[in-house]
N, CA, C and O of each residue as an XYZ file, in Angstrom:
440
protein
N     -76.948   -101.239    -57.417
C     -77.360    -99.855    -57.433
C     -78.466    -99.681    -56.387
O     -79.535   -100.288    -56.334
N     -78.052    -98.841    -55.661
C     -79.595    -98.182    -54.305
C     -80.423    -97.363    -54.959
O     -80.159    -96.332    -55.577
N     -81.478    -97.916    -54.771
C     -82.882    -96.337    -55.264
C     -82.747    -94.813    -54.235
O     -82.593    -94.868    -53.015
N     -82.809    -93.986    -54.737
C     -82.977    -92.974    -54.286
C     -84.429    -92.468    -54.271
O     -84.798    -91.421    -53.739
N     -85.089    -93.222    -54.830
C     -86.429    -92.822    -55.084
C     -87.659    -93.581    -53.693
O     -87.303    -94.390    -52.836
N     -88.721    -93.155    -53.815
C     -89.755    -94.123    -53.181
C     -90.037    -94.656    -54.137
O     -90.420    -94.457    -55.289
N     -89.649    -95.775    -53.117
C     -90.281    -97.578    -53.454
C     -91.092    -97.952    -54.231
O     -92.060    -97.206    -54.088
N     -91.353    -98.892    -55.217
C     -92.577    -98.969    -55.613
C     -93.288   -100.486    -54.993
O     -92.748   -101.276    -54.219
N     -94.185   -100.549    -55.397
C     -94.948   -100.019    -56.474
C     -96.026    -99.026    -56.080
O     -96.521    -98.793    -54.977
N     -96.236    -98.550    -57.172
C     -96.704    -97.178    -57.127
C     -98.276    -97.332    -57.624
O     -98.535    -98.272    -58.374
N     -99.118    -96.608    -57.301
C    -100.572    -96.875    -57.854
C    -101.275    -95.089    -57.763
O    -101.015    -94.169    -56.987
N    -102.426    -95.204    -59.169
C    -103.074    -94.068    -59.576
C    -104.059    -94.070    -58.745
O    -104.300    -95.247    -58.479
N    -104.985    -93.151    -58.012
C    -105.910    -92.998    -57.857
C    -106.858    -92.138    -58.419
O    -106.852    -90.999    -57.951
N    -107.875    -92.442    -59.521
C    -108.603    -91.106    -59.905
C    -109.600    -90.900    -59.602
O    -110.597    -91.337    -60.177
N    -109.598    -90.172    -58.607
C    -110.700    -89.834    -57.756
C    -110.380    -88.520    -56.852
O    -109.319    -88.339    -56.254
N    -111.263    -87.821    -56.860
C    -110.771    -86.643    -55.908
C    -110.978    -86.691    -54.349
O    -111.677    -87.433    -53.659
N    -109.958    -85.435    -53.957
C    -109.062    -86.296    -52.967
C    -110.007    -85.077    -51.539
O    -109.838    -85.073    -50.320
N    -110.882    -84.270    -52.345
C    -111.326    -83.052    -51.404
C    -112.392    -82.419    -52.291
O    -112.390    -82.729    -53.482
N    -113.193    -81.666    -51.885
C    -114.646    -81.184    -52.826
C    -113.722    -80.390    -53.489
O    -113.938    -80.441    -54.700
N    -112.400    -79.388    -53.091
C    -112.020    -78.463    -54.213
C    -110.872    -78.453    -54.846
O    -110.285    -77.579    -55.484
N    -110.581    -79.774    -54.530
C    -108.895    -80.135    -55.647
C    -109.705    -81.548    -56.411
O    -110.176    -82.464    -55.737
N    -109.751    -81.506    -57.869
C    -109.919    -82.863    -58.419
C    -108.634    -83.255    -58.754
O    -107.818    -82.336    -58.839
N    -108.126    -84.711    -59.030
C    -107.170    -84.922    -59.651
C    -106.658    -86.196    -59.611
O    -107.064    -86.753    -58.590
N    -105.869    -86.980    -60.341
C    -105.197    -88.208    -60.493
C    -103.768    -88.302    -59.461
O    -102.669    -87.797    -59.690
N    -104.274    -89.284    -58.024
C    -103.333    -89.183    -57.530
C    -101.963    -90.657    -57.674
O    -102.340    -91.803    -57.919
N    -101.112    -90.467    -57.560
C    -100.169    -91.381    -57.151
C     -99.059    -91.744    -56.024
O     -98.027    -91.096    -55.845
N     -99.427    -92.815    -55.346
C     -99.484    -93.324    -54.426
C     -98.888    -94.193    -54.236
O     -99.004    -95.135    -55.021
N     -97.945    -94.300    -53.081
C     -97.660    -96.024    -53.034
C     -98.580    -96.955    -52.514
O     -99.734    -96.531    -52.573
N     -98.463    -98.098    -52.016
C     -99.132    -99.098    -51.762
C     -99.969    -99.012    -50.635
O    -101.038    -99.560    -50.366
N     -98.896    -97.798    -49.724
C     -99.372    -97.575    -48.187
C    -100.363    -96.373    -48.116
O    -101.079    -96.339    -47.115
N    -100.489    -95.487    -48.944
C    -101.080    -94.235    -49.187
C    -100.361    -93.549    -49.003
O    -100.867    -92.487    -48.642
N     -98.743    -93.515    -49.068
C     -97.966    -91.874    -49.001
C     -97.950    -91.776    -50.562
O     -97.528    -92.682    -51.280
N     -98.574    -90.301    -51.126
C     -98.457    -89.534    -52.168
C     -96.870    -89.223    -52.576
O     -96.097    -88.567    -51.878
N     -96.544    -89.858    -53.904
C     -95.696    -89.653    -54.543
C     -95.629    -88.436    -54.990
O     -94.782    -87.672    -54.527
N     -96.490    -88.041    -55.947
C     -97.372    -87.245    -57.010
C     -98.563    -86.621    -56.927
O     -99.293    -87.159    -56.095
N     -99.138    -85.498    -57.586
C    -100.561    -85.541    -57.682
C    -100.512    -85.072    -59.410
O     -99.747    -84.172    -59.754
N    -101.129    -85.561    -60.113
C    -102.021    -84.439    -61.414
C    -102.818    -84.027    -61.065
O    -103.700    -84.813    -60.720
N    -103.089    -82.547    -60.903
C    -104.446    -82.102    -60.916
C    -104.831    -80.575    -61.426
O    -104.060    -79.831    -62.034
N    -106.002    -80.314    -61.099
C    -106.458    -79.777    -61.757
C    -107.766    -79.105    -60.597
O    -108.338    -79.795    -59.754
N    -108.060    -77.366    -60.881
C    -109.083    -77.104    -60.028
C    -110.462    -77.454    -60.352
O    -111.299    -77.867    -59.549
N    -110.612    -77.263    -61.525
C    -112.372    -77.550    -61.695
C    -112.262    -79.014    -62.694
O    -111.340    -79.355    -63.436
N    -113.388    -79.616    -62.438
C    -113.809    -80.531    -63.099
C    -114.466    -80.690    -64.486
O    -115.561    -81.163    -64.788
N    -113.503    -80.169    -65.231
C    -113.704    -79.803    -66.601
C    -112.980    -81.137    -67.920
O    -112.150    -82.007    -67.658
N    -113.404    -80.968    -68.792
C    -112.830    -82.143    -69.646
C    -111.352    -81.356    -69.943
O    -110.429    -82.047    -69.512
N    -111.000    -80.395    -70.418
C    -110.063    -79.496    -71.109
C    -109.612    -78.462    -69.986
O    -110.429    -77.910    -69.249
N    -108.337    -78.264    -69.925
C    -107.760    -77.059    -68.737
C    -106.276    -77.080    -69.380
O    -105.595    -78.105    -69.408
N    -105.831    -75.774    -69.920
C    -104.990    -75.246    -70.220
C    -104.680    -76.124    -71.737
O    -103.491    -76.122    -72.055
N    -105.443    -76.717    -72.503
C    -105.195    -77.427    -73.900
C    -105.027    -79.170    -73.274
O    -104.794    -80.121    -74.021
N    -105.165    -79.253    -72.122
C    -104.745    -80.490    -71.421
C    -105.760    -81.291    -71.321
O    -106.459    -80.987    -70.354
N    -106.192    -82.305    -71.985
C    -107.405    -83.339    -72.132
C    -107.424    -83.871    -71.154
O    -106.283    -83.948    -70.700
N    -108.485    -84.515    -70.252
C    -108.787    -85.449    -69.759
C    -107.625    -86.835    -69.525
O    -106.669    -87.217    -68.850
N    -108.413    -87.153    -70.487
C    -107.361    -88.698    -70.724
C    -106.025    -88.272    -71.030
O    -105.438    -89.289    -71.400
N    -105.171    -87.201    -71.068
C    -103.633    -87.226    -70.975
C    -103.474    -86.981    -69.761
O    -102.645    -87.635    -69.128
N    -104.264    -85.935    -69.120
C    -103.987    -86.108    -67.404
C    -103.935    -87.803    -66.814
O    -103.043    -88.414    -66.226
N    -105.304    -88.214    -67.264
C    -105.139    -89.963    -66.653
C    -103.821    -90.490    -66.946
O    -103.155    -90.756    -65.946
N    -103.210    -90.734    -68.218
C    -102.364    -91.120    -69.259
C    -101.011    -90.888    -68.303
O    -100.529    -91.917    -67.831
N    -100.210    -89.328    -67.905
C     -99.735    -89.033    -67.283
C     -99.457    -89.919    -65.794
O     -98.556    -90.699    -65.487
N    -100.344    -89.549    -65.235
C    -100.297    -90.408    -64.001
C    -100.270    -91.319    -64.111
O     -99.382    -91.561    -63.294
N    -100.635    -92.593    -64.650
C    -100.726    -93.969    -65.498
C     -99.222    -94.028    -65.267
O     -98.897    -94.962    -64.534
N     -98.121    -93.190    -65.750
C     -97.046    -93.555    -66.641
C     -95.964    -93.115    -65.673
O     -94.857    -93.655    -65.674
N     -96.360    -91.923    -64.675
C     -95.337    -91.498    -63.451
C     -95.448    -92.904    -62.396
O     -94.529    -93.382    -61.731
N     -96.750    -93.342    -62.473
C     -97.148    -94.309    -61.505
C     -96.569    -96.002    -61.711
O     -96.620    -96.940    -60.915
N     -96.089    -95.941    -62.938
C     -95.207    -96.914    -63.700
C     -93.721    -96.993    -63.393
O     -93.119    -98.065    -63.450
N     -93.146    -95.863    -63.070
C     -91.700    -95.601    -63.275
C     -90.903    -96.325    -62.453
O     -89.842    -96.691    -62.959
N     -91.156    -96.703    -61.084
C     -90.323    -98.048    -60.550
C     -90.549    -99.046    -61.436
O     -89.547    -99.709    -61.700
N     -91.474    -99.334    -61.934
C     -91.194   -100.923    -62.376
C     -90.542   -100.319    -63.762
O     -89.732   -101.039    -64.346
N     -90.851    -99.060    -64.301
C     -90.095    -98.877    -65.669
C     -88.567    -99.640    -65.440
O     -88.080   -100.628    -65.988
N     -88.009    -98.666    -64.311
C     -86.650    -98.906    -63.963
C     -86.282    -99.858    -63.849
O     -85.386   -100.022    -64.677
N     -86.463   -100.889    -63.134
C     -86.282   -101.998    -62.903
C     -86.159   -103.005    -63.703
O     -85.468   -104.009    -63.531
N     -87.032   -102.658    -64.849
C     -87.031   -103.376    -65.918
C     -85.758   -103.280    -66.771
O     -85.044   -104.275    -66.894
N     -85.438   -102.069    -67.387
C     -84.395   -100.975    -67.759
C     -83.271   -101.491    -67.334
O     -82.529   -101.937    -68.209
N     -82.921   -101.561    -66.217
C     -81.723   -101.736    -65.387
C     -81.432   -103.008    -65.503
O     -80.225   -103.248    -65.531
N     -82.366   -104.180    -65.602
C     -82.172   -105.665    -65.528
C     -81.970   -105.923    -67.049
O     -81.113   -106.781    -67.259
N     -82.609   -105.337    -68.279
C     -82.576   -105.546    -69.370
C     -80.821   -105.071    -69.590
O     -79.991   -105.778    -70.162
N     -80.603   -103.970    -69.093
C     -79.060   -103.316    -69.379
C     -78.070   -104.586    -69.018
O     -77.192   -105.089    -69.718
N     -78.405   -104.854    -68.000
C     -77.140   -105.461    -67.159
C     -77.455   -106.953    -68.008
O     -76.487   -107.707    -68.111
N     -78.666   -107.363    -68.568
C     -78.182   -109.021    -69.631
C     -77.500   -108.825    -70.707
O     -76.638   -109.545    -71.210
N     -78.040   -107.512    -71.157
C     -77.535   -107.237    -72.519
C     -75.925   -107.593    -72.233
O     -75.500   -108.629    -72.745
N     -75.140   -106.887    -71.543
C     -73.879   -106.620    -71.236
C     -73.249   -107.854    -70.900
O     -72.247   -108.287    -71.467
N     -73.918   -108.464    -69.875
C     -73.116   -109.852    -69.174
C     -74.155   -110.930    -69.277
O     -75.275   -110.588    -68.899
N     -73.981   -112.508    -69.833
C     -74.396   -113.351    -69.823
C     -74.836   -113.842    -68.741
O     -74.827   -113.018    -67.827
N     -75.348   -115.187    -68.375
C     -75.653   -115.254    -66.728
C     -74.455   -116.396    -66.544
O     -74.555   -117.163    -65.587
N     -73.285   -116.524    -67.480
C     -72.432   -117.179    -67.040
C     -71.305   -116.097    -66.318
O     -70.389   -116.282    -65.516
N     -71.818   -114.922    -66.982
C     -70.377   -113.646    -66.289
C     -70.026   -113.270    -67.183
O     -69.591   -112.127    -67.042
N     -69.945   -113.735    -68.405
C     -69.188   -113.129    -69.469
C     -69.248   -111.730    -69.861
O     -70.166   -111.756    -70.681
N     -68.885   -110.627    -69.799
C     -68.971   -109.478    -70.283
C     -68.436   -109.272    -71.805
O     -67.415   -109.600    -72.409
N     -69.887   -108.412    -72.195
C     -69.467   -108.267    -74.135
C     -69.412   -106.778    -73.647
O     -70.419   -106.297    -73.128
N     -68.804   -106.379    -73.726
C     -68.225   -104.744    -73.251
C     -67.459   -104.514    -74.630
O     -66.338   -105.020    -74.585
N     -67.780   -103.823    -75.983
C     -68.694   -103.170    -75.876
C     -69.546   -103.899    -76.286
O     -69.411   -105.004    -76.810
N     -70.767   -103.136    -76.000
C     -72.002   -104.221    -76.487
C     -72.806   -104.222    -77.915
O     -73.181   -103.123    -78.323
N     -73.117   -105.471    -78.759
C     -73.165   -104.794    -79.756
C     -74.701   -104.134    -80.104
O     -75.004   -103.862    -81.265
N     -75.334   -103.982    -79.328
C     -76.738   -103.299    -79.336
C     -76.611   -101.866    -79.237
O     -76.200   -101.212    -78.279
N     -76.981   -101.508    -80.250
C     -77.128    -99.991    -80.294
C     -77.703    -99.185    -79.741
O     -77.490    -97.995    -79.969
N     -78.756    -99.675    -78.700
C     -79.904    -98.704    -78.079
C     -79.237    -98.977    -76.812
O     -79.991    -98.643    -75.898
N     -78.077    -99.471    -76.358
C     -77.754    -99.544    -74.840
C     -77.602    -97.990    -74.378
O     -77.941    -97.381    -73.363
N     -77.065    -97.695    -75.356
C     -76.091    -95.723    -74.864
C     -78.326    -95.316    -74.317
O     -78.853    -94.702    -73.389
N     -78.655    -95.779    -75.045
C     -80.193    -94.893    -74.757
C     -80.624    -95.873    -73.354
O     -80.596    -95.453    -72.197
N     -80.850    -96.664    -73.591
C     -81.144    -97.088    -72.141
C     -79.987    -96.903    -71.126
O     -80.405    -96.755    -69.978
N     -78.883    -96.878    -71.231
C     -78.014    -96.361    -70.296
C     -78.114    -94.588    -70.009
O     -77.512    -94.140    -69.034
N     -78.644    -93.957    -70.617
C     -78.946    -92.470    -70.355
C     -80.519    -92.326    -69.329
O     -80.788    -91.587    -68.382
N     -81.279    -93.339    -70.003
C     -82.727    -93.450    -69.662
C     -82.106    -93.487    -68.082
O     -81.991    -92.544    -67.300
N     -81.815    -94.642    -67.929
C     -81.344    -94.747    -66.273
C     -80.571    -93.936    -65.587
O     -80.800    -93.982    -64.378
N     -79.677    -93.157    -65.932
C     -78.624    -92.099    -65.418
C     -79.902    -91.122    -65.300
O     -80.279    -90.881    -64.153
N     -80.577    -90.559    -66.329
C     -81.692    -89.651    -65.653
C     -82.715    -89.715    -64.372
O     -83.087    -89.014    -63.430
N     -82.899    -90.827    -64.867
C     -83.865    -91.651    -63.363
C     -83.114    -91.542    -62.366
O     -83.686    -90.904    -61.483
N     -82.117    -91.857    -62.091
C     -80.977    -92.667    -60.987
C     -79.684    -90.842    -60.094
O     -78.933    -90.772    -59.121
N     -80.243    -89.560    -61.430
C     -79.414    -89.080    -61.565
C     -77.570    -89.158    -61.129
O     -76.807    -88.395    -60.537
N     -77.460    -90.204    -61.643
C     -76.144    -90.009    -61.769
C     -75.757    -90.054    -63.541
O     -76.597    -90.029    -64.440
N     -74.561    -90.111    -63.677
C     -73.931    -90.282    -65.372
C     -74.059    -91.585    -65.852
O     -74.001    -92.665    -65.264
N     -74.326    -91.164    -67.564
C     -74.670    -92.613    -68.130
C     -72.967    -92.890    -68.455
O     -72.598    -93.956    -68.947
């Protein structure tokens, strides 16, 4: 499977990026901006939105290559042994969910 996405890995920066945008940025390794969270004033609370879920947020967008990767490698043991064997169907019940998890990411069909 090819990524359609930028590369990871991906990293948060929380720190503001200009005197009048604050915000949690995400970044790849090189400094091209994936993402930003932010926010205009430097307030704990903005729109019911805490602090630490803004951090939390970015934390977790800034995760999502390696989410995938993980996801995708966990799918494909579940299914086939490392001798080849395919258990098609598989008898783990959460595959249909991690197989959707990835079709969203990947947008194509689970």
């Amino acid at each position: 499977m090819t990524s359609k996405h930028t590369p990871g890995p991906w990293v948060v920066h929380d720190h503001p990026t200009d005197p009048y945008q604050y915000g949690h940025h995400v970044t790849t390794a090189d400094g091209l901006t994936v993402c930003s969270v932010t926010y205009q004033l430097p307030v704990s609370t903005l729109n019911g939105v805490e602090e630490a879920t803004r951090i939390a947020n970015a934390r977790l967008i800034a995760a999502a290559p390696e989410l995938l990767e993980a996801l995708i490698r966990l799918e494909s043991e579940l299914v086939e042994d490392k001798y080849g064997n395919d258990y098609e169907p598989s008898p783990f019940e959460n595959l249909a969910v991690a197989r959707a998890a990835i079709a969203k990411a990947t947008g194509e069909s689970a």
